[in-house]
C-alpha positions as CSV (number, residue, x, y, z in Angstrom):
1,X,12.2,9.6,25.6
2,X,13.8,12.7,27.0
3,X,14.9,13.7,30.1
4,X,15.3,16.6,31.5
5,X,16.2,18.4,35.1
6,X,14.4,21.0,36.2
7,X,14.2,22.0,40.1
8,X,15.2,18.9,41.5
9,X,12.7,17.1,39.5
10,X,13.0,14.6,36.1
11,X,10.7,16.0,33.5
12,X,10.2,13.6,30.6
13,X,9.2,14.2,27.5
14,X,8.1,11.6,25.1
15,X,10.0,11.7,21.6
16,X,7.5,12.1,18.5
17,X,6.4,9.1,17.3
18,X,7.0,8.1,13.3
19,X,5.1,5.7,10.6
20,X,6.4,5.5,7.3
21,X,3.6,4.7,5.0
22,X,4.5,2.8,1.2
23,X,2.1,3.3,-1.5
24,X,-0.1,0.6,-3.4
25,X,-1.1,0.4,-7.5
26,X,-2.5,3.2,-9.1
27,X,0.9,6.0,-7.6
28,X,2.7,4.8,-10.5
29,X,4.3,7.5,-13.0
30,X,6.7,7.3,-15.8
31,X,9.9,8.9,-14.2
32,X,9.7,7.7,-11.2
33,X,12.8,7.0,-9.1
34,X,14.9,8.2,-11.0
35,X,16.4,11.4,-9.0
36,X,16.8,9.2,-6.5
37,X,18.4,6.9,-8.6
38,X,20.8,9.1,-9.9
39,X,21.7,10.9,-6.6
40,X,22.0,8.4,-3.9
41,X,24.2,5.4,-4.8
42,X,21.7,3.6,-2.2
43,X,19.0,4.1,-4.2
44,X,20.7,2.9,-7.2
45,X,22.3,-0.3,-5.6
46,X,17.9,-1.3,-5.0
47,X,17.3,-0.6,-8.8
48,X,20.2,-3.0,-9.6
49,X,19.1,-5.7,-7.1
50,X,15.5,-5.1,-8.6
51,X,17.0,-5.8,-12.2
52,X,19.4,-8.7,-11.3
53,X,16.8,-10.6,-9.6
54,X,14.3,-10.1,-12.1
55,X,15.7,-10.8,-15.1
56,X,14.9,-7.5,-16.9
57,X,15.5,-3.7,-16.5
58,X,12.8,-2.9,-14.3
59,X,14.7,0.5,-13.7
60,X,14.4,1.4,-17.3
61,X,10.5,0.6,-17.2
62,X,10.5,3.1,-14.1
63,X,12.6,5.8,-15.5
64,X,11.7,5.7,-19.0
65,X,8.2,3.9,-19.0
66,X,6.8,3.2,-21.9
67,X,3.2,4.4,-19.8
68,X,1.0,1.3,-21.4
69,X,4.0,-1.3,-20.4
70,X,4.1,0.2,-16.9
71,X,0.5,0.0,-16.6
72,X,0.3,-3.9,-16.6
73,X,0.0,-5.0,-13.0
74,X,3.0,-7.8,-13.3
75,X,5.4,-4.8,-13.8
76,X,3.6,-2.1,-11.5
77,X,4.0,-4.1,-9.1
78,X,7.7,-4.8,-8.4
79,X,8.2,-0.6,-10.0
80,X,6.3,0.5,-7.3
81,X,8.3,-2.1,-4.5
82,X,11.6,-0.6,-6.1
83,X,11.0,2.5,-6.2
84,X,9.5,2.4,-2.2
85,X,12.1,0.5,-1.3
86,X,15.0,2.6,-3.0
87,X,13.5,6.0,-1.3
88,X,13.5,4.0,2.2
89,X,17.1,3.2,1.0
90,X,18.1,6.9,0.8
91,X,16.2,8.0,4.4
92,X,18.1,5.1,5.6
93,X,21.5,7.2,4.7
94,X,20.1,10.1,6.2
95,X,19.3,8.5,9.7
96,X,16.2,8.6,9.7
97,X,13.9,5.5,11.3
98,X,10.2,4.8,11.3
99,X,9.0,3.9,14.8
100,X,6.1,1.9,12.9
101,X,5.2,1.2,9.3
102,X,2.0,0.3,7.0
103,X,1.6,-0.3,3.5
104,X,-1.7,0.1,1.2
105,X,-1.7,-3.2,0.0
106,X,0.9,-4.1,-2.3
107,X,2.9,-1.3,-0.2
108,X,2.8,-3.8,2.7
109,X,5.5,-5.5,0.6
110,X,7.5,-2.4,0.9
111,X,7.0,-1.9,4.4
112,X,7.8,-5.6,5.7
113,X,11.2,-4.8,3.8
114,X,11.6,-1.7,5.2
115,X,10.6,-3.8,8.9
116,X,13.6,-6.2,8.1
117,X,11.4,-9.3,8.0
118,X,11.6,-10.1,3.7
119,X,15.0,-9.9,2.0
120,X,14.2,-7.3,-1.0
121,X,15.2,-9.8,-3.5
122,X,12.5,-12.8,-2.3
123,X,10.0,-9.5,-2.2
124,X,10.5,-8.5,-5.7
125,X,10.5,-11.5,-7.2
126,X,6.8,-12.7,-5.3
127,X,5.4,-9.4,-6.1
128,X,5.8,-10.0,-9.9
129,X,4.4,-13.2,-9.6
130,X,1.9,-11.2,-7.8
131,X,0.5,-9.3,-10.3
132,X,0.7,-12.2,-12.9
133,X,-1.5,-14.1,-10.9
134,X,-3.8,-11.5,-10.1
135,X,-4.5,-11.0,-13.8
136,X,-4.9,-14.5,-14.6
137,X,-7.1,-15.0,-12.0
138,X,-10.1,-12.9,-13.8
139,X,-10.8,-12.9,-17.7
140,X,-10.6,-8.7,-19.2
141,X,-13.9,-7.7,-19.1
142,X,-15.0,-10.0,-16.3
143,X,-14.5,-7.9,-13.5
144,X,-14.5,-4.3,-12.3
145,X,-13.5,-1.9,-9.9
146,X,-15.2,1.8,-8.5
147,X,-14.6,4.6,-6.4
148,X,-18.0,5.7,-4.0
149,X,-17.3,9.1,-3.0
150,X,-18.9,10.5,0.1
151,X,-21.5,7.8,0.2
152,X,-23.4,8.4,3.5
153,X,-22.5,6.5,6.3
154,X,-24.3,3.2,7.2
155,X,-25.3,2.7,3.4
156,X,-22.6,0.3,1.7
157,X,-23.5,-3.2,3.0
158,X,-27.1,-2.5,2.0
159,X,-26.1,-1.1,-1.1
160,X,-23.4,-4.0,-2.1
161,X,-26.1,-6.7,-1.2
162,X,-29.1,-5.6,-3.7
163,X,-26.4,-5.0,-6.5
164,X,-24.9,-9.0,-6.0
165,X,-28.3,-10.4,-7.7
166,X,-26.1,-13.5,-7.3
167,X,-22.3,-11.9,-8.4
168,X,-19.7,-10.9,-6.6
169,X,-19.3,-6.9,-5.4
170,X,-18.0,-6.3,-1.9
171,X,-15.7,-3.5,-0.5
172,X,-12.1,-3.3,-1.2
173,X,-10.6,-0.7,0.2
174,X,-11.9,1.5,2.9
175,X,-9.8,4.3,2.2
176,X,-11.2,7.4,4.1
177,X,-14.7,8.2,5.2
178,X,-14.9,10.0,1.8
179,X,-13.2,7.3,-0.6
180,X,-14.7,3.5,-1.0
181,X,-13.6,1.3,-3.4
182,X,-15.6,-1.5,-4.3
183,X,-14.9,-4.6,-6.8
184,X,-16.0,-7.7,-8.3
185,X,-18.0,-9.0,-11.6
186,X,-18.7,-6.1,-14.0
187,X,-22.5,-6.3,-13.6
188,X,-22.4,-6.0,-9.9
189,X,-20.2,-2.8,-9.6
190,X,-21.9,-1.1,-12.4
191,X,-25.6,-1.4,-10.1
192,X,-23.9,-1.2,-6.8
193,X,-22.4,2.2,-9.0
194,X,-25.9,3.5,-9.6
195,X,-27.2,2.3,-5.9
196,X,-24.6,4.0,-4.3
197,X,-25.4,7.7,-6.7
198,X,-28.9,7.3,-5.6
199,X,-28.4,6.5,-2.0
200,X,-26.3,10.0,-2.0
201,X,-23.3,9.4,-3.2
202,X,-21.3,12.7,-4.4
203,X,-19.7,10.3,-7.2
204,X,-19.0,6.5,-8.3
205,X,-16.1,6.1,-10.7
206,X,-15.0,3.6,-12.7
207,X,-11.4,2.9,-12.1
208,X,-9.2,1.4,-15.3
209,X,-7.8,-1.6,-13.4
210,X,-7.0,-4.8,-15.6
211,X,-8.2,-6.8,-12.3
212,X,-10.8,-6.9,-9.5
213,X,-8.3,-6.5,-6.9
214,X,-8.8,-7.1,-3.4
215,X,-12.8,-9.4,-3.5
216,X,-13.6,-13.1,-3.7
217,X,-13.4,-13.0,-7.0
218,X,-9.0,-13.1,-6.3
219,X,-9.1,-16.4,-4.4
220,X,-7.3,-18.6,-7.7
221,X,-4.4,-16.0,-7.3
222,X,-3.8,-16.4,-3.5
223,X,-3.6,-20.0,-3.7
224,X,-0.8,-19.8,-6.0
225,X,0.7,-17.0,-4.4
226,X,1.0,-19.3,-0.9
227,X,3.3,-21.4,-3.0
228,X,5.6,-18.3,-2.8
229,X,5.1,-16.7,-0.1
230,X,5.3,-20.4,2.1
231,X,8.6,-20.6,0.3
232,X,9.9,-16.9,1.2
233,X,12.5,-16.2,4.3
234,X,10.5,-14.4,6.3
235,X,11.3,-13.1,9.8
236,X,10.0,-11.0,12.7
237,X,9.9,-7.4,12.1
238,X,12.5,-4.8,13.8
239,X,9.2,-2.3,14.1
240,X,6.1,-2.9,14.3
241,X,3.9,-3.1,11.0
242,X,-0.1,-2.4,11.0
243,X,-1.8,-5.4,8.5
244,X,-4.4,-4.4,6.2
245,X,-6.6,-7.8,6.7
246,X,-6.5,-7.3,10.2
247,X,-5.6,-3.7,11.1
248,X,-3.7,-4.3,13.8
249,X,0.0,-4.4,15.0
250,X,2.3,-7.1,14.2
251,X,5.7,-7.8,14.7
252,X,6.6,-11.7,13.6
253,X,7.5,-13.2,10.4
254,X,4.6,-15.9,10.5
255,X,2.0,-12.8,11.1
256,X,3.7,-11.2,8.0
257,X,3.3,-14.0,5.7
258,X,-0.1,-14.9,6.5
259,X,-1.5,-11.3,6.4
260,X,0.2,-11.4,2.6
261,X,-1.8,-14.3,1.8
262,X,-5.1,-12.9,3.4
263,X,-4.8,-9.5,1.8
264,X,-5.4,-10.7,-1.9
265,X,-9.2,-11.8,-1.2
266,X,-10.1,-9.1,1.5
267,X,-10.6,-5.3,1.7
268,X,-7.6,-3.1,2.7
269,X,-8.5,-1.5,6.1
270,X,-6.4,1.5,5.7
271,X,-8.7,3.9,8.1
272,X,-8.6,1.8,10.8
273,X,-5.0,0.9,10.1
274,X,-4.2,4.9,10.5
275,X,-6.9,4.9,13.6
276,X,-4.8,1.9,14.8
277,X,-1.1,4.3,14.2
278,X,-2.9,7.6,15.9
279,X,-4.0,5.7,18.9
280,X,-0.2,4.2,19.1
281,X,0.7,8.3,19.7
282,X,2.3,8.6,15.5
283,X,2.5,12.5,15.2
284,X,5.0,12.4,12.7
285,X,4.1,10.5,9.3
286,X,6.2,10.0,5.8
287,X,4.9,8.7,2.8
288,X,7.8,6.5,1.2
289,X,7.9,5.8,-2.5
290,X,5.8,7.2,-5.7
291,X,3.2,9.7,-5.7
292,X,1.4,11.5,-2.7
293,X,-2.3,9.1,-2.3
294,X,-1.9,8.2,1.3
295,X,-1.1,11.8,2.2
296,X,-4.4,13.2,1.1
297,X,-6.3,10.2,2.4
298,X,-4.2,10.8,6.0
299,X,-5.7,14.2,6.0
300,X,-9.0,13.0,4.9
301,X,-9.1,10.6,7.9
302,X,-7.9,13.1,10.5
303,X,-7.4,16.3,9.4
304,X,-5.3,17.3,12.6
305,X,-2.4,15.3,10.8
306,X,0.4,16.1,8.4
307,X,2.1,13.7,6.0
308,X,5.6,14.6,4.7
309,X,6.2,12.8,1.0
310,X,9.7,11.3,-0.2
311,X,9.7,9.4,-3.7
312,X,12.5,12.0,-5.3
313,X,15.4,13.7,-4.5
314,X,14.6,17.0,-4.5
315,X,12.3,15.9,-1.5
316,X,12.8,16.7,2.5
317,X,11.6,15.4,5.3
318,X,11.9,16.8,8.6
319,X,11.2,14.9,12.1
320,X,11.8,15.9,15.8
């Protein structure tokens, strides 16, 4: 907050609120991180932390790819964190702090990093176990996962309960009034696909997932996950963090852990979660890490907002 004297009186201004926002699975690229890598010795010092406490060059996977060993969720998954983390790493050097933060689902890793409240390390490390888990949990083939674009309003929960005939298909991510995602057994999301194009639907896509991420069907990987995460040093968060199980603010360690372990069953609540930032006064917003996904779905959620992108070096961001 500013002040400012004009006349005799104190005018006060409020500062511009800021969210940094870390990206989930599918903003992976073969390349990526690796300007930052290369010109911020930040950025490079989270690569090597990322290696030594995995085992393996995750940096090369990151940098150099190959695409099809990228792809496979148990290595997406800590890329992704790395890369996130290392970007946060470089806006760090440059002064610049988020007054809140929020994370699409595996990005909530990145974010409760960025909060303060999970040592990088311990996050890496869970988040490859993560992704092992999650594609254990379902045979290939077994389950599925869609994209309902512009499905009228008011239609899903009718549309995901004639499609069940006894299977598993609820929401996953509500993404932006345009953009549902939907999972569970391959049967299910292929009528729910067909409901949702007759019930007005502009499109229903078939994403190439290895996993049903985010429905019922992921309850065998949480319960091994809370091995991890109940082992894990969290603590409470220097800024406040919006959830996606909950959608709401949190700022303690316990609240951190248990909205990991949540998460992996549930639907990511990201519109409320940016409803839940815009009503907190965030004018200013930065996507941290690969790829630009939650800057289009910002703009498709309230178009009155801009989202500033950092995952390489060549990249600016500029806040009052």
């Amino acid at each position: 907050m500013n002040g400012a004297a004009d006349g005799g009186w104190i005018k006060w201004e409020l500062m511009a609120k800021t969210a940094f926002l870390f990206p989930g699975q599918g903003s992976q690229f073969t390349g990526m991180g690796k300007s930052l890598c290369e010109g911020s010795a930040a950025a490079k010092a989270v690569f090597d932390a990322a290696d030594a406490a995995l085992g393996f060059p995750i940096s090369e996977l990151c940098f150099g790819g190959p695409d099809e060993e990228l792809k496979k969720t148990e290595n997406t998954q800590p890329a992704l964190l790395t890369v996130s983390v290392a970007a946060f790493a470089v806006l760090t050097e440059r002064g610049l702090r988020p007054d809140f933060v929020a994370g699409h689902s595996l990005g909530e890793y990145s974010a409760l990093v960025a909060a303060g409240a999970l040592p990088f390390a311990d996050a890496v490390r869970i988040v490859r176990k993560r992704g092992q888990y999650m594609q254990q949990a379902v045979p290939q083939g077994v389950g599925a996962m869609a994209a309902l674009l512009k499905l009228p309003e008011g239609k899903l929960d009718e549309i995901l309960a004639a499609a069940a005939e006894g299977e598993v298909v609820t929401a996953a991510n509500l993404n932006s009034p345009d953009q549902i995602v939907i999972a569970g057994h391959a049967g299910a999301v292929a009528r729910a696909m067909e409901l949702a194009k007759a019930a007005g639907a502009k499109r229903a896509i078939a994403l190439p997932v290895s996993a049903p991420f985010h429905c019922p069907l992921m309850r065998p990987a949480q319960e091994l996950l809370k091995v991890d995460l109940d082992a894990a040093p969290f603590t409470d968060l220097t800024v406040p963090l919006v959830n996606n199980w909950q959608a709401r603010l949190i700022s303690t360690g316990a609240e951190a852990r248990e909205g990991l372990y949540q998460q992996v069953p549930s639907p990511v609540r990201w519109i409320e979660s940016m409803r839940v930032l815009i009503g907190e006064g965030v004018t200013q917003w930065v996507e941290v890490g690969a790829g630009a996904v939650l800057t289009g779905l910002l703009r498709n959620i309230d178009a009155t907002q801009t989202c500033q992108k950092f995952g390489e070096a060549a990249d600016s961001v500029n806040l009052i």
